[in-house]
BAFI-3210 file (N, C-alpha, C; in Angstrom, 3 decimals, decimal comma, padded with zeros to 6 digits):
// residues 104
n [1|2|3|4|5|6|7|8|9|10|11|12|13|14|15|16|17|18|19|20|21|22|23|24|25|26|27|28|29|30|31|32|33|34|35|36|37|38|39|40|41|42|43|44|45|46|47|48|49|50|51|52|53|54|55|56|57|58|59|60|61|62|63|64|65|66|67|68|69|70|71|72|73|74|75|76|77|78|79|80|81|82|83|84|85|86|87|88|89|90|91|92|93|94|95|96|97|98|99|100|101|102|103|104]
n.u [-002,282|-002,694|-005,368|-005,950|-006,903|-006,635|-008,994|-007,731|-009,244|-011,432|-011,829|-012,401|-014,349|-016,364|-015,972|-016,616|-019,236|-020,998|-022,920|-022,744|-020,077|-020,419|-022,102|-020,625|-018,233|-019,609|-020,735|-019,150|-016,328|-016,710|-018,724|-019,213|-017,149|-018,547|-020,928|-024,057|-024,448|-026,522|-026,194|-023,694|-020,608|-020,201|-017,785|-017,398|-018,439|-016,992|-014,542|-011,528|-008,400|-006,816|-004,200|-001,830|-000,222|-000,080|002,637|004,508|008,381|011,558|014,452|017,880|018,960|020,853|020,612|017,959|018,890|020,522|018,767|016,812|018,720|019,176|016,752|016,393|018,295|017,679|015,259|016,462|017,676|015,639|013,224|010,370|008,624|009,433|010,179|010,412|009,000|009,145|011,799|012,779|011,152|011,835|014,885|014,732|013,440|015,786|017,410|019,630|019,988|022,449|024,265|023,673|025,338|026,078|026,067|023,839]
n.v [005,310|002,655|000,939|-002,520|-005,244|-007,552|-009,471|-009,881|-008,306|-009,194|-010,973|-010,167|-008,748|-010,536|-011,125|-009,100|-007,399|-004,917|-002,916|-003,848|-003,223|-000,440|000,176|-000,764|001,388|003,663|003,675|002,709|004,288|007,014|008,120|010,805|012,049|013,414|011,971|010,665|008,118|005,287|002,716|002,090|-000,019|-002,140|-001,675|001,077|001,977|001,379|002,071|003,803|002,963|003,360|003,028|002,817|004,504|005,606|006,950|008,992|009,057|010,782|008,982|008,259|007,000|005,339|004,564|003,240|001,130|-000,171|-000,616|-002,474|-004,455|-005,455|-006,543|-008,517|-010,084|-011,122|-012,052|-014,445|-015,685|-017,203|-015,483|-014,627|-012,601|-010,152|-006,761|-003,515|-001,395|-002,447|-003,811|-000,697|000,172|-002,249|-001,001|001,347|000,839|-000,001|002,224|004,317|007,491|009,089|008,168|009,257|010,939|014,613|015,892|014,921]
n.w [-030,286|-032,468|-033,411|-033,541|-035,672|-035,626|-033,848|-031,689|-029,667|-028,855|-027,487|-024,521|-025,283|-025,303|-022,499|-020,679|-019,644|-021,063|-019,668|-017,023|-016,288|-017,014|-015,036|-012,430|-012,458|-012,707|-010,367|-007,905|-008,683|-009,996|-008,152|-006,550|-003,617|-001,433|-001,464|-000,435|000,098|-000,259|-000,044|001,106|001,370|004,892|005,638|005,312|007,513|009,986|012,397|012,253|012,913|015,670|017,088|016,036|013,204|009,767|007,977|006,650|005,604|004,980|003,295|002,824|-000,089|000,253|002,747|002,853|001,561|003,065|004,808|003,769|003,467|005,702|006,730|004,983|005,626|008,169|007,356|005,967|008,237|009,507|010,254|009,383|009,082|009,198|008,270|007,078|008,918|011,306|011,478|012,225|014,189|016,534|016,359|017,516|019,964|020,808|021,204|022,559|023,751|024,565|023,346|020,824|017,977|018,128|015,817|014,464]
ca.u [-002,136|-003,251|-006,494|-005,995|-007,968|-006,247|-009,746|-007,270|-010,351|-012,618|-012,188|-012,572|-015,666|-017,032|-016,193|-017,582|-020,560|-020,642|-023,653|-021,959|-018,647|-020,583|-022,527|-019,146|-017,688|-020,290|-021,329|-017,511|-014,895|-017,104|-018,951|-018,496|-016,470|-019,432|-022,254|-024,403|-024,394|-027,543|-025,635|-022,385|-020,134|-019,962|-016,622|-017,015|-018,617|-015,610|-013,696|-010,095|-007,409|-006,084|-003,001|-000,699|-000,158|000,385|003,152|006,198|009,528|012,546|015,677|018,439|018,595|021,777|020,005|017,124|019,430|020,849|017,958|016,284|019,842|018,883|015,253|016,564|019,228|016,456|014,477|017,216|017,878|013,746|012,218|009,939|008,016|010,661|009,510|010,905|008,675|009,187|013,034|012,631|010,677|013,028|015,906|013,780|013,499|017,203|017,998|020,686|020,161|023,424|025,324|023,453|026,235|025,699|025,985|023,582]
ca.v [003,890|002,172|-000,187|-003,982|-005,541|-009,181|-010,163|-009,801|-007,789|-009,950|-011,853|-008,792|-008,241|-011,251|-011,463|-008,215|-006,986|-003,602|-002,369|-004,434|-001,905|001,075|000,342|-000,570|002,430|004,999|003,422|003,101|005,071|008,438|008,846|012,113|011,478|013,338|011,346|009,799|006,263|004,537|001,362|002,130|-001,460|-001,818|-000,930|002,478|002,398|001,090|002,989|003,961|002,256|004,225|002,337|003,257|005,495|005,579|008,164|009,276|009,751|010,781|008,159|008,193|005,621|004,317|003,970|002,279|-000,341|-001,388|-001,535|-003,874|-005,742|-005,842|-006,876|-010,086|-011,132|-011,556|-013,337|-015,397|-016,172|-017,323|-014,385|-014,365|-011,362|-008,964|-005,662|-002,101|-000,883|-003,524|-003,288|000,286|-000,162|-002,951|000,038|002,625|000,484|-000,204|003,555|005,356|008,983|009,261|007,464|009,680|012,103|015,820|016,262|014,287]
ca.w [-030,354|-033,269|-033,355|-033,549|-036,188|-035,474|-033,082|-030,272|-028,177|-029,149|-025,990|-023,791|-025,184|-024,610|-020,834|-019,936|-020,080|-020,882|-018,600|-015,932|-016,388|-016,814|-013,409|-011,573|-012,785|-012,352|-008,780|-007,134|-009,023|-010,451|-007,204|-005,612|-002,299|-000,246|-001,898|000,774|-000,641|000,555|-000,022|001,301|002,267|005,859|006,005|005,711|009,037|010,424|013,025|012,149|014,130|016,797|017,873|014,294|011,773|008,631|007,802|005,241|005,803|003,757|003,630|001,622|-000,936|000,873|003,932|002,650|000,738|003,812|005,885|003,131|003,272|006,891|006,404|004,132|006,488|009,227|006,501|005,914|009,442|009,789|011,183|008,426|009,443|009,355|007,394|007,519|009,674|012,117|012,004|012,647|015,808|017,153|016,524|018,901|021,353|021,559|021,019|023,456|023,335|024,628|021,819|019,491|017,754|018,155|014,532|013,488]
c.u [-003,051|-004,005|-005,801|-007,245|-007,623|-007,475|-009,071|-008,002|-011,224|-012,592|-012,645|-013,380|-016,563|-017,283|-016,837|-018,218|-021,036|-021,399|-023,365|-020,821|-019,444|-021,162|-021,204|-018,427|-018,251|-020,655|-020,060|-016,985|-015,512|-018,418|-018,567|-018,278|-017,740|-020,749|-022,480|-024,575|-025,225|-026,970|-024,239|-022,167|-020,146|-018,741|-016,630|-017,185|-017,857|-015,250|-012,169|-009,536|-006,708|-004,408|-001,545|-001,526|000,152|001,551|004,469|007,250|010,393|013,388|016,522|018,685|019,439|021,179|018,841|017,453|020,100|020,005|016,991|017,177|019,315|017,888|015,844|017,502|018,417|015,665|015,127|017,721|016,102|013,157|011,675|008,937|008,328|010,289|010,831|010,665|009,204|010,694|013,328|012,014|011,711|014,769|015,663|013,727|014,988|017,839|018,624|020,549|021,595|024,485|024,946|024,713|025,607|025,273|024,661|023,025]
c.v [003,387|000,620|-001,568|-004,605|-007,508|-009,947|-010,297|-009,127|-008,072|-010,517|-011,321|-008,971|-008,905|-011,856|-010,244|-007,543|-005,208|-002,452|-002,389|-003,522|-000,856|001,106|000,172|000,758|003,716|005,047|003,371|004,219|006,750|008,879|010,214|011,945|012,075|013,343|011,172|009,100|005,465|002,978|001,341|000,848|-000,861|-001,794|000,490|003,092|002,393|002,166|003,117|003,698|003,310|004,100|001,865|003,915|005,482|006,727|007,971|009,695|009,769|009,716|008,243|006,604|004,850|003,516|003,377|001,223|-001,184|-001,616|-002,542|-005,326|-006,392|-007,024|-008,740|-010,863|-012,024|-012,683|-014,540|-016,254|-016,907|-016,657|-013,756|-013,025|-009,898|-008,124|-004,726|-001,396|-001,286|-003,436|-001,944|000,726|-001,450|-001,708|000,523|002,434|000,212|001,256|003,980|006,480|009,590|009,056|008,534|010,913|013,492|016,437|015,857|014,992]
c.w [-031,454|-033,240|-033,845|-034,872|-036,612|-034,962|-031,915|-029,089|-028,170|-027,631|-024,905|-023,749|-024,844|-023,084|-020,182|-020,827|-019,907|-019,966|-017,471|-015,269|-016,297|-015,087|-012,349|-011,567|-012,466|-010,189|-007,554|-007,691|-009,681|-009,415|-006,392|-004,367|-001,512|-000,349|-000,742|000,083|000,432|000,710|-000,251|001,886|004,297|006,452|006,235|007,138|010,368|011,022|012,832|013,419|014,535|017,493|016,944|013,703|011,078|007,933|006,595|005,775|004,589|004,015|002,675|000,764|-000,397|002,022|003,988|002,070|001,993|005,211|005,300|003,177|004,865|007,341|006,014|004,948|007,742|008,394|006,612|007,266|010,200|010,580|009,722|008,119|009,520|008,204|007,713|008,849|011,086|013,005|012,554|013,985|016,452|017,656|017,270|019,776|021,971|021,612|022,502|023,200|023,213|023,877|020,815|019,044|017,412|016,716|013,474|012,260]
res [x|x|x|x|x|x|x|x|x|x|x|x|x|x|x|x|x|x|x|x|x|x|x|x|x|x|x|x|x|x|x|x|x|x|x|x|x|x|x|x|x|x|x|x|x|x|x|x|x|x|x|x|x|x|x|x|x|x|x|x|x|x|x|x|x|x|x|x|x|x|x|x|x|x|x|x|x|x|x|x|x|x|x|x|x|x|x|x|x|x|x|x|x|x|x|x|x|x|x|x|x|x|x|x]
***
């Protein structure tokens, strides 16, 4: 990429302060994950929530287009809260085992 010599990073330079960046930078993001950090936030002390998980699944792209179509129709109907996840638990709870096809 070729340098600028318009003064277009001139402004940059004058909002930060470059000691400022190097201490942000060296003190968050190039820490070694099992520093002890005498002045860790008190988040870290925080207990992980017990009551969800965070997880991955596969879907096919079809079936994620029409459970977003899903998602927006709810929107559109004012259930403004309406997610993926959300609709996906609402499904579970209405689930029939018995309906389910052998094939699936």
């Amino acid at each position: 990429m070729a340098a600028r010599d318009d003064g277009a990073g001139l402004g940059a330079a004058r909002v930060l302060d470059g000691d400022e960046v190097q201490g942000v930078l060296s003190g968050a993001f190039y820490q070694p994950a099992h520093a002890d950090v005498v002045d860790a936030p008190a988040k870290a002390d925080k207990a992980k929530p017990t009551h969800y998980k965070v997880i991955c699944i596969s879907m096919y792209t079809k079936d994620l287009g029409r459970l977003d179509d899903l998602v927006e129709e709810l929107k559109g109907r004012g259930i403004t809260k309406a997610n993926r996840s959300a609709l996906i638990r609402v499904a579970l709870e209405q689930l029939d085992l018995d309906k389910v096809p052998r094939g699936l």
